[in-house]
C-alpha positions as CSV (number, residue, x, y, z in Angstrom):
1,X,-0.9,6.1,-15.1
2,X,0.1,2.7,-15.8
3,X,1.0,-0.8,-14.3
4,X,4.9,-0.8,-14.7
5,X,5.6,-4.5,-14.5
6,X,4.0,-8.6,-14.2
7,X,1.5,-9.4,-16.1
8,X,-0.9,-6.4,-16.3
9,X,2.1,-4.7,-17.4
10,X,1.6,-1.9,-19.4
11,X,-1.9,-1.5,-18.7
12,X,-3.5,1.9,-18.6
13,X,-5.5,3.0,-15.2
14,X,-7.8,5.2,-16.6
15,X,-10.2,6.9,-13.0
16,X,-13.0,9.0,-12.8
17,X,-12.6,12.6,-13.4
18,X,-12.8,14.8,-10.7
19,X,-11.6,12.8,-8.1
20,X,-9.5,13.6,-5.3
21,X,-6.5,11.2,-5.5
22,X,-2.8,11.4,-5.8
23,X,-2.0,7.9,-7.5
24,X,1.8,7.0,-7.0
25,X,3.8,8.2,-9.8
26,X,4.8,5.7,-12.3
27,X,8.5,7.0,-11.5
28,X,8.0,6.2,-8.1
29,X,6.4,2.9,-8.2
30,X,9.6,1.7,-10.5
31,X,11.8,2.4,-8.2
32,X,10.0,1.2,-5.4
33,X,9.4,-2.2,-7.3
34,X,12.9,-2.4,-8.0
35,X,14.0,-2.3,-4.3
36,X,11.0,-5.1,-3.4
37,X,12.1,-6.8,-6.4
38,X,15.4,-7.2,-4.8
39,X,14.4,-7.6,-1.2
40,X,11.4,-9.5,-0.6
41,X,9.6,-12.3,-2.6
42,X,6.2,-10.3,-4.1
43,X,4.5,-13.9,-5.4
44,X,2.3,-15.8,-3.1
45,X,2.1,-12.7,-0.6
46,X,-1.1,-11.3,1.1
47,X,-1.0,-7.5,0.9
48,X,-2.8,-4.4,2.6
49,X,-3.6,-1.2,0.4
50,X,-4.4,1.4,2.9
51,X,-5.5,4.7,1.4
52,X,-5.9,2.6,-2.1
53,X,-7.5,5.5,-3.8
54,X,-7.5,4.2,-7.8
55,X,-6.2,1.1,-6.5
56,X,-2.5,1.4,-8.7
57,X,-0.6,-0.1,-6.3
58,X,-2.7,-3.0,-5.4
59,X,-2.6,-3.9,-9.2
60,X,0.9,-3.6,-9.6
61,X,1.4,-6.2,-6.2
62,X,-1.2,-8.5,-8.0
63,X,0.4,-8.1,-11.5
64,X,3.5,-9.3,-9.4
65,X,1.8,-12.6,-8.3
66,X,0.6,-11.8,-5.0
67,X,-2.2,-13.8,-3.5
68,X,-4.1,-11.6,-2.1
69,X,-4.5,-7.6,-1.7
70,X,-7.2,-6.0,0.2
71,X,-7.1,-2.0,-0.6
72,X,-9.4,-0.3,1.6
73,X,-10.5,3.4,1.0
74,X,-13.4,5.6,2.0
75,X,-14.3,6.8,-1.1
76,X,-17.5,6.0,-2.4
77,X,-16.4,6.6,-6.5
78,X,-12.8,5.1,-6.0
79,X,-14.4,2.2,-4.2
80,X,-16.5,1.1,-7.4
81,X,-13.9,2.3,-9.6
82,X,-11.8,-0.1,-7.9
83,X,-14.7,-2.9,-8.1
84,X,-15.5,-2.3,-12.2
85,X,-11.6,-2.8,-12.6
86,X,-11.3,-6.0,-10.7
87,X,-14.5,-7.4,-12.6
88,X,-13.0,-5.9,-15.9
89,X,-9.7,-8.0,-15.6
90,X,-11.3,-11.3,-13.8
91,X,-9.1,-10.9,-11.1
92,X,-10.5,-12.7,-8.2
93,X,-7.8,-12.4,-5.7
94,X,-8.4,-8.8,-5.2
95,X,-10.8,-7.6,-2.2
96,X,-12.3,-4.0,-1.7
97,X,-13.4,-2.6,1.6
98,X,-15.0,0.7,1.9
99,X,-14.3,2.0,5.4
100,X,-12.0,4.9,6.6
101,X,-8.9,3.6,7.3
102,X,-8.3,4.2,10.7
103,X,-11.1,2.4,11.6
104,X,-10.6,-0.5,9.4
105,X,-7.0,-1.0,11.5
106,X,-8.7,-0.8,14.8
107,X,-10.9,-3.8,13.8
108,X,-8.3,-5.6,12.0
109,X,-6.4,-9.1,13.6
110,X,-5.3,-10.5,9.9
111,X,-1.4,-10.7,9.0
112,X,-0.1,-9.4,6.0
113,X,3.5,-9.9,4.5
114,X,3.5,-5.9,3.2
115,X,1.2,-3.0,4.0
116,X,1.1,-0.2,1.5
117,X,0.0,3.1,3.1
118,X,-0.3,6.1,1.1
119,X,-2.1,8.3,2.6
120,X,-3.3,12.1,1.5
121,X,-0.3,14.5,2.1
122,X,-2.4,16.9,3.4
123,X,-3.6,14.7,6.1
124,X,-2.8,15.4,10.0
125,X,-1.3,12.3,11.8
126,X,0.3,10.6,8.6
127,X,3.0,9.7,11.4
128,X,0.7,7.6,13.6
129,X,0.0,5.4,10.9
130,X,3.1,2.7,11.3
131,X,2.6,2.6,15.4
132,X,-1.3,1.7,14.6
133,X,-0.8,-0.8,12.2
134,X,2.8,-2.6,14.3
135,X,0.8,-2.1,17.5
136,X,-2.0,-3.8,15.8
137,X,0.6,-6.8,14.9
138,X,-0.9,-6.5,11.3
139,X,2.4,-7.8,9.7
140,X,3.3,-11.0,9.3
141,X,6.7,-12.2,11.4
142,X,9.1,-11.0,8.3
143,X,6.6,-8.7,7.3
144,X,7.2,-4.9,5.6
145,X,5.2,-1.8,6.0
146,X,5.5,0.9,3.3
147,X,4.7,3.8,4.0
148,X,4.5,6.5,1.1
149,X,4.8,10.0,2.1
150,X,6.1,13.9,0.9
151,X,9.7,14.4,1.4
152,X,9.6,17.4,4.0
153,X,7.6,14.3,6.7
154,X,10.0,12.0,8.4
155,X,9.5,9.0,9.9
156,X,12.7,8.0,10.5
157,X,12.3,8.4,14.7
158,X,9.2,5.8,14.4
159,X,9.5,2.1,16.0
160,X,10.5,-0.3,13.3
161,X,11.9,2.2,11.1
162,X,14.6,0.4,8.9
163,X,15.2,2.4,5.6
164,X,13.6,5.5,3.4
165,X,13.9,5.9,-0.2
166,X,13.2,9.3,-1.8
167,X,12.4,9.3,-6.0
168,X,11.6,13.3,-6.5
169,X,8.8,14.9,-3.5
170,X,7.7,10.7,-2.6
171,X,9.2,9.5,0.0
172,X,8.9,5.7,1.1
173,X,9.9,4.7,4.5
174,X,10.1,1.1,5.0
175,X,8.9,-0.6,8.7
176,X,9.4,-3.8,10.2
177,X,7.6,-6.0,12.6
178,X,8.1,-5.1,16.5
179,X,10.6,-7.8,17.9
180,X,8.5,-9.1,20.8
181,X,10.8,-9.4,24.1
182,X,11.6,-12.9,25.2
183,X,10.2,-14.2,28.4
């Protein structure tokens, strides 16, 4: 596993053993780069890294230029191997929070211009995810939701919905912002 691009690219994430993670492939995260690339400016953006596990996505948005990425996960030993790397590369604009993740988004009232969500596959309710975090107005008025998931799951009926983009068993469905009715 690697950073694919910016300017950590080509470094190697190397977790604990015997964790129970599924990092996003480096096949995946190309293409999914390639499509934000594209579609939405990744430098000077806040991000949210829900489910960060080894946090591999939230140093490929700050390899990118972002200016900010929170990644929050329950794990204890991905939580501090998440700390050790941000120490290890000085990188100051990266914040951990160690909380499950559902609660984390009842408590939240910050915007974000993309949230990341890549949550186990195995997990029950994967689908609730994007109403909690639109109903929770999490995301910035042009903001994106990601939401990574296997390819027999979709999301497609979900509020928001816009696009999906499969690379192998992945799956990333894309979500806007609700529109707010006019009074």
């Amino acid at each position: 596993m690697r950073v694919i691009g910016g300017k950590y690219r080509n470094r190697r994430i190397h977790p604990p053993s015997g964790i129970d993670a599924r990092p996003t492939t480096d096949y995946a995260k190309e293409g999914l780069f390639n499509v934000l690339h594209h579609s939405v400016p990744l430098e000077g953006i806040r991000v949210l890294d829900l489910f960060a596990g080894t946090g591999n996505m939230s140093m490929e948005f700050l390899s990118r230029g972002a200016d900010e990425v929170v990644s929050v996960d329950s794990d204890r030993r991905l939580f501090e191997f998440m700390q050790r790397t941000a120490r290890e590369l000085g990188e100051t604009r990266w914040r951990m929070v160690k909380s499950d993740v559902f609660t984390f988004l009842r408590s939240q009232r910050t915007h974000y211009d993309i949230v990341f969500a890549d949550p186990p596959f195995s997990m029950e309710g994967i689908e609730r995810i994007p109403t909690l975090v639109l109903e929770a107005g999490l995301l910035a008025k042009d903001g994106l939701l990601i939401v990574e998931h296997p390819d027999h799951l979709s999301l497609a009926s979900l509020p928001g919905f816009m696009r999906q983009r499969s690379y192998g068993l992945v799956q990333f469905s894309f979500f806007a912002p609700h529109e707010t009715p006019s009074a």
